[in-house]
C-alpha positions in Angstrom: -72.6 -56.2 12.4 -76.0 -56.2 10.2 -75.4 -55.6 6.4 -77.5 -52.2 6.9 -74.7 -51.4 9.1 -72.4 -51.9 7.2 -74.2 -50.3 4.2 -74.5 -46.9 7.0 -70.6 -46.9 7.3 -69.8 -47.4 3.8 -71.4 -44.5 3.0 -70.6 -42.3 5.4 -66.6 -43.3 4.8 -67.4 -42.9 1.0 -68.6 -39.2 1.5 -65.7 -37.9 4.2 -63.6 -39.3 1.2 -65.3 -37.2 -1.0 -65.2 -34.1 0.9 -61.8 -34.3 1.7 -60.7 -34.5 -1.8 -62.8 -31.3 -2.6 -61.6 -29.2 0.2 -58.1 -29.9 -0.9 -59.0 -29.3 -4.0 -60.5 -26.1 -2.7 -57.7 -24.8 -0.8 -55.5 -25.4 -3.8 -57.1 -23.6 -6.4 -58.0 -20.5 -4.4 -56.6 -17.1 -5.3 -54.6 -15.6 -3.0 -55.9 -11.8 -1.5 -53.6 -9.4 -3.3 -52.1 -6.2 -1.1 -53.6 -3.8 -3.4 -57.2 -5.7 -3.2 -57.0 -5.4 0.1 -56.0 -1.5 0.1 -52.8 -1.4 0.7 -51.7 0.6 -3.0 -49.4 2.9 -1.3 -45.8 3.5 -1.2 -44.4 4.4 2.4 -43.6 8.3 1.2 -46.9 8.6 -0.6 -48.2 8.5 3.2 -45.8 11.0 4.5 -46.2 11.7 8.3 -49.5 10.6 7.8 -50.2 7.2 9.9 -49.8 3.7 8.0 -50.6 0.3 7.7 -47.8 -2.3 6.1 -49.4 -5.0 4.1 -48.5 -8.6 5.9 -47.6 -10.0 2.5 -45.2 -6.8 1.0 -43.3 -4.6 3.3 -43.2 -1.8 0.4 -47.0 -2.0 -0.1 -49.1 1.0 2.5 -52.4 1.6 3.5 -52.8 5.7 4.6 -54.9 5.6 7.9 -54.9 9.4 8.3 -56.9 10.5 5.4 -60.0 11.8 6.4 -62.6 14.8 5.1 -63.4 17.2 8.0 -66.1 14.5 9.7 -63.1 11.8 9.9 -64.8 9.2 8.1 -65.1 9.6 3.9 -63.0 8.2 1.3 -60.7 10.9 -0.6 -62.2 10.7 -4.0 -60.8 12.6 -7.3 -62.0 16.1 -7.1 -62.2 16.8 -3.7 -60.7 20.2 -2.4 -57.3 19.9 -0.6 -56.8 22.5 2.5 -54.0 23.9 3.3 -54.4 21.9 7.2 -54.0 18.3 4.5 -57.4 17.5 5.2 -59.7 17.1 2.1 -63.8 17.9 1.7 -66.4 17.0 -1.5 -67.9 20.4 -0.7 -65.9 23.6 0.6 -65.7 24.1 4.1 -65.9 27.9 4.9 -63.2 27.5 7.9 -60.5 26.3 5.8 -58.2 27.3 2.9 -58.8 25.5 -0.4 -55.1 25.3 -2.4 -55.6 22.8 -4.7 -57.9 19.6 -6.2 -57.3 16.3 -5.5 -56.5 14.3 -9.1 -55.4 10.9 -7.1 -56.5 8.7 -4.4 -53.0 8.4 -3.2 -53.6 12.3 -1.5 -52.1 14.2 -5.0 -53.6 17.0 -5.5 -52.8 20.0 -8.7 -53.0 24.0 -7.5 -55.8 26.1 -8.2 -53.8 28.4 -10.5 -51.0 28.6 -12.9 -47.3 29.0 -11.5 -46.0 29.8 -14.9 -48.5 31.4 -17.4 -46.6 34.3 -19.6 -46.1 30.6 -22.6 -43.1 29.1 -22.4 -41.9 28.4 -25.9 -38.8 26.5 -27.1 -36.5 29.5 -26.0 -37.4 28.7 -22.1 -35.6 25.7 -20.5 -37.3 24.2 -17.8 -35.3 23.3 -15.1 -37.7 21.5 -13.2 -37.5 23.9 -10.0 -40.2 26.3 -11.0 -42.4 24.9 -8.6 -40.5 25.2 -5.6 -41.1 28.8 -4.8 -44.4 28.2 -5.2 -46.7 29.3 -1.9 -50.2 29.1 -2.1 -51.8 30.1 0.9 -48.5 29.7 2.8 -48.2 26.1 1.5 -44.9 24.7 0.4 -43.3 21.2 -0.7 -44.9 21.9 -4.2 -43.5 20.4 -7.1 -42.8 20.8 -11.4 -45.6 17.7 -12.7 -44.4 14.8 -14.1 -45.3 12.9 -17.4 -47.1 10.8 -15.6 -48.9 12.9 -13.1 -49.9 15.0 -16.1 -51.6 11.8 -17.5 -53.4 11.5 -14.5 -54.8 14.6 -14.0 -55.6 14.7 -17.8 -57.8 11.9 -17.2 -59.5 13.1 -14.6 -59.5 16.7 -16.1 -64.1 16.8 -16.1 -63.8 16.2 -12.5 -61.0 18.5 -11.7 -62.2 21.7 -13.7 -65.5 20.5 -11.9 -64.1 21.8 -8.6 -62.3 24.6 -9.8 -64.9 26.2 -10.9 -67.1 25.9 -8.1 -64.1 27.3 -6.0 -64.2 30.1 -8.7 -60.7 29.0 -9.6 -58.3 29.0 -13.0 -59.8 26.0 -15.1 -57.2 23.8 -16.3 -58.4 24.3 -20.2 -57.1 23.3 -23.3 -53.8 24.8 -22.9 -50.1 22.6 -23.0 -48.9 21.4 -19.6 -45.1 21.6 -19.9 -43.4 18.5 -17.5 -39.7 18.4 -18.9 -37.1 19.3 -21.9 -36.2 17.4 -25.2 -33.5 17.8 -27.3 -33.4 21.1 -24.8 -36.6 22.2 -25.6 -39.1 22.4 -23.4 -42.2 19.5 -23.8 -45.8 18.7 -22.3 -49.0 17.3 -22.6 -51.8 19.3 -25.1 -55.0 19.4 -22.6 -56.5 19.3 -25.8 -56.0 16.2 -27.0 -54.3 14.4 -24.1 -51.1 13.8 -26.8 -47.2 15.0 -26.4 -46.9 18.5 -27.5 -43.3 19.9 -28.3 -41.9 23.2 -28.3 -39.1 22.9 -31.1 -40.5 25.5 -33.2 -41.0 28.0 -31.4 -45.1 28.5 -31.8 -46.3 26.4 -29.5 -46.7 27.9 -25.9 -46.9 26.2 -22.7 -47.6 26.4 -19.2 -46.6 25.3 -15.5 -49.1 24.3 -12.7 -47.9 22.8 -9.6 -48.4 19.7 -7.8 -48.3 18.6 -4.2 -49.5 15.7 -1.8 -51.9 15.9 1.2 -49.0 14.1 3.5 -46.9 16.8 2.8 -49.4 19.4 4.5 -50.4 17.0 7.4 -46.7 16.9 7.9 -46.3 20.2 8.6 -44.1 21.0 5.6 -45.4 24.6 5.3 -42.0 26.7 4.4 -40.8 28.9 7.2 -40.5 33.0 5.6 -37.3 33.1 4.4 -35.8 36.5 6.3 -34.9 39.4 3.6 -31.0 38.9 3.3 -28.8 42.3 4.5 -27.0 43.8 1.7 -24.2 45.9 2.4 -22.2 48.6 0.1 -18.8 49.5 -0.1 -18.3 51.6 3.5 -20.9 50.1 5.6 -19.9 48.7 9.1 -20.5 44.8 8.7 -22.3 43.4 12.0 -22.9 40.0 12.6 -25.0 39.0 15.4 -25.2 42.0 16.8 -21.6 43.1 16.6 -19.5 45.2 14.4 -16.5 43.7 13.2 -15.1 46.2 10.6 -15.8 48.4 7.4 -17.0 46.9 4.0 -13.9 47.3 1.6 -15.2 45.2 -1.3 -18.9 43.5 -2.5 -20.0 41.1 -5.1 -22.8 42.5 -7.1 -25.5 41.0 -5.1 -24.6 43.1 -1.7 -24.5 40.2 -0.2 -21.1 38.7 0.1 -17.1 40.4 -0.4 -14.6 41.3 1.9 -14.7 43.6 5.6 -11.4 45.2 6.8 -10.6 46.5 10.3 -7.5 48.9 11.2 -4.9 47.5 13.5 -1.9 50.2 14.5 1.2 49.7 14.0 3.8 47.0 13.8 6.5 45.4 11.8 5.9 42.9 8.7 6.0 39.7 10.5 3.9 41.3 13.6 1.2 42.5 11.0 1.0 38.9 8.9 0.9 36.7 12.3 -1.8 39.5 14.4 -4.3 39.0 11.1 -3.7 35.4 11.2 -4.6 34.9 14.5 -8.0 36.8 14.5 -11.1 34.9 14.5 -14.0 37.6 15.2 -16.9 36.5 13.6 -16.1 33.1 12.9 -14.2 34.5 9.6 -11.5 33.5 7.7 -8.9 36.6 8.4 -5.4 37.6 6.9 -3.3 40.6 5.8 -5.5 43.0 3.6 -4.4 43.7 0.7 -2.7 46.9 -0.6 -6.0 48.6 -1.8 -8.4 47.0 0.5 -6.2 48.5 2.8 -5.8 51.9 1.3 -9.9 52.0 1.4 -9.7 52.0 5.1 -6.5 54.5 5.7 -6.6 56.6 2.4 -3.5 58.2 3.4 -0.6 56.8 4.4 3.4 57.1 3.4 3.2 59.2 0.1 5.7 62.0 -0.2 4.3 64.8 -0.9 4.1 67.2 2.6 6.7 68.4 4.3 4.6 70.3 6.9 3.8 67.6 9.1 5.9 67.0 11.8 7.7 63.8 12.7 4.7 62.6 15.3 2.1 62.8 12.6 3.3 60.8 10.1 2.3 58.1 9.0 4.9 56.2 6.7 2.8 53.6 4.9 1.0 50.4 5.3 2.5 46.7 5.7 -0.2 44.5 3.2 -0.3 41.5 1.4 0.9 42.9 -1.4 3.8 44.3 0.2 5.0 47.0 2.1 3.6 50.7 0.5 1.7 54.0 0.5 -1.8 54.8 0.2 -3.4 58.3 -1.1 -7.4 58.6 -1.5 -7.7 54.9 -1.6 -5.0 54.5 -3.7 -2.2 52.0 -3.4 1.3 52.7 -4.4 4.8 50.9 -3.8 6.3 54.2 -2.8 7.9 57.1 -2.7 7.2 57.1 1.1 7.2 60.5 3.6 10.6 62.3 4.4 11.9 60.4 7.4 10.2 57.2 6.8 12.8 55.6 4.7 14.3 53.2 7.5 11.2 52.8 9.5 9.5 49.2 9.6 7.0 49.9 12.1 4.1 50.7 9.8 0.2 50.6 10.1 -1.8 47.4 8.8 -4.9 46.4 8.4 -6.8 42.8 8.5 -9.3 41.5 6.5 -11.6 39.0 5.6 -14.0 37.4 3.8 -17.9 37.5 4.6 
């Protein structure tokens, strides 16, 4: 081999080297890609049903596929309008119902209005539930702020009130955003100043304005009308589904809940106790009645004082969990019982139970 040759291989040996030290060098200092550089900055529930993409290098880190504006294809961006459908728009769409403004990328969006505006002062406790019955536009899944979703939407507050007011909605303004209790009184965040305001002294007011996500909606999590509840008063016939199963003896003061009795003949103590038992109309709980739930349904029954009637029409008194007894209007006695009852144990009774 020449020594030009040789000089030719050298060289070319001499620069592989090289270049194989600098690509290892290469791959060795490089960065790796990040999830959240690569867009995956969500948790799995700040996607709801909404479809997802898992980042290869951290199963808890998501990317939310389904968020789209009304053409499918732009970015949610702070201060967008939130629909009541989940779907999102820069600029309102005339088909759709605005509820609220978006304050995060992650879909989070604050209602166009107060739910809590009358100042809540260091007499109110918040209980963190205020915004559940909150239902804009038939919306539900709302929710009290936090601390830090305050923060956020404090931040963003220009581009917020931006959209409010071209939707001709409450501004958020300069007011305190209450978020939680200290010491038991109520605290927030002055839209002011952007600094913790308290409510210890009573002067300082404060207000409540709800949060939700865009998943939620997409989801479908729009609350189903809750039907009025029946109430029933002391007399009425208590039906449930669709059939009667006795008179209302007893109710809490809501109208809602107490106790239904139902009239059952005649029969001795043990007859009366094991017959009430036994019953399970309605699904209910039953027993003996009592002596005056009892006395509500018969209102006479046993008492001494009428000789006219003859033996066939009396009844001598009521067998009851309180005992064996008479009732007149409603009332319930121990005795004395009707002429020619005395050694009778056959007596009417009455079940009852709980609704």
């Amino acid at each position: 081999m020449n020594k030009n040759c040789k000089l030719t291989i050298g060289a070319m040996l001499l620069l592989t080297t090289a270049f194989s030290v600098a690509e290892v060098r290469a791959q060795t200092c490089v960065v790796p890609p990040t999830c959240e550089g690569l867009g995956y900055d969500k948790a799995a529930s700040d996607c709801g049903g909404l479809a997802k993409l898992r980042c290869p290098f951290d199963d808890s880190k998501y990317f939310c596929t389904a968020y789209t504006d009304q053409d499918g294809n732009k970015a949610i961006a702070v201060g967008d309008i939130a629909y009541s459908d989940g779907t999102y728009s820069a600029v309102p769409v005339p088909s759709k119902i605005p509820v609220g403004v978006v304050y995060s990328t992650s879909g989070k969006f604050i209602a166009l209005s107060f739910q809590k505006t009358e100042g809540i002062d260091c007499r109110y406790t918040v209980t963190g539930k205020e915004c559940s019955s909150y239902t804009a536009n038939n919306t539900g899944s709302w929710t009290n702020p936090t601390k830090e979703e305050l923060d956020v939407v404090y931040a963003n507050k220009a581009k917020i009130d931006a959209t409010l007011l071209n939707l001709s909605a409450t501004s958020l303004g300069t007011g305190n955003y209450v978020y939680g209790n200290y010491s038991n009184d109520p605290i927030g965040i002055s839209f002011s100043t952007g600094q913790t305001a308290y409510f210890g002294t009573c002067s300082t007011q404060g207000v409540i304005r709800c949060v939700n996500t865009l998943a939620n909606l997409a989801n479908g999590t729009t609350p189903t009308p809750t039907p009025t509840p029946t109430t029933y008063k002391v007399g009425d016939t208590y039906v449930k589904d669709g059939i009667a199963l006795g008179k209302v003896v007893e109710v809490d003061s809501s109208g809602q809940h107490g106790i239904l009795a139902v009239s059952m003949g005649q029969g001795d103590a043990s007859t009366a106790n094991s017959v009430c038992v036994a019953k399970t109309n309605g699904g209910l709980n039953w027993g003996l009645a009592t002596g005056i739930h009892a006395c509500t349904l018969v209102k006479n029954a046993g008492i001494y004082i009428d000789y006219s009637y003859s033996s066939d029409e009396i009844t001598c008194g009521i067998h009851s969990a309180s005992g064996s007894g008479a009732c007149s209007s409603s009332n319930w006695y121990t005795g004395p019982i009707r002429k020619n009852c005395e050694s009778t144990n056959m007596l009417g009774y009455v079940c009852e139970a709980a609704f």
